[in-house]
N, C-alpha and C positions, 0 to 999 in steps of 0.2 A: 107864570110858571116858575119852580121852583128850580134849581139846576142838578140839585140829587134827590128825589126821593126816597133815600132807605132810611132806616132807623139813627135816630141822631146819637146814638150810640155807635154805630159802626162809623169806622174811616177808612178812606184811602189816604195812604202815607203821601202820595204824587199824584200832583195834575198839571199839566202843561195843553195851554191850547194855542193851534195857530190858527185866530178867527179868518183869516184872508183864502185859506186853502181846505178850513174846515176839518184842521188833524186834531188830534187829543191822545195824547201821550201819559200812562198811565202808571205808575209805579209803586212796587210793594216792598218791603224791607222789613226783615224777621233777622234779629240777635240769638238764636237759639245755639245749640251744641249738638241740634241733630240736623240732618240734612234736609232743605225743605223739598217735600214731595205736593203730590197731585192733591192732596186736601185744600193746603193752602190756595195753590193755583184756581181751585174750582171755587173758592169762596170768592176770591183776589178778582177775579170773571164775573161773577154773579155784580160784587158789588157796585163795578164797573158800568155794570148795563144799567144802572138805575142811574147813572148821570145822566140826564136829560140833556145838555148841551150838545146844539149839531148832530142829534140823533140819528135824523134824515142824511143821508148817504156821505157821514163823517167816516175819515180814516184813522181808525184807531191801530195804538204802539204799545206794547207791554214790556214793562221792566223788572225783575226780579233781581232783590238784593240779599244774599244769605252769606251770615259770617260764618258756615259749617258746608256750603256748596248743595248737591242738589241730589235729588234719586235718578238715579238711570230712570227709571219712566217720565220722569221730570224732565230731564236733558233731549229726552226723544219727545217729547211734546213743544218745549221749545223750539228745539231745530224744526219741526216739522211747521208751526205755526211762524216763523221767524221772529220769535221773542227774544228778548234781550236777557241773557243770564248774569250776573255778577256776582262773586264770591273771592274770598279772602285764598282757598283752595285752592 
């Protein structure tokens, strides 16, 4: 078994596993001038579930990294899901 299935053209910037407790910590980072919103997030998601490692009842972590900060829809989807925001803002 492979540990990512998606297209080997796509990445994730972050992977962090703790194989003992079965966590996978996950992390995206975009250099842009605009604020990263819900597109980003919803691909960032997408391409996360194709990690096959610890699929079976792993505890996944998301980290976002934006040097221009985030959209209010953004911020309210973080807090809601307990995602991790990072910005220069």
């Amino acid at each position: 078994m492979t540990p990512y299935t998606g297209d080997r053209n796509e990445k994730l910037d972050l992977i962090a596993l703790n194989k003992k407790t079965n966590e996978i910590f996950f992390g995206e980072a975009k250099w842009s001038n605009k604020p990263m919103g819900m597109n980003i997030y919803e691909n960032f998601k997408r391409k996360s579930q194709r990690v096959e490692w610890g699929k079976q009842n792993r505890k996944e972590y998301f980290a976002l990294f934006s040097k221009s900060g985030f959209t209010p829809e953004m911020k309210k989807t973080a807090k809601k899901g307990g995602h991790i925001l990072v910005s220069q803002r």
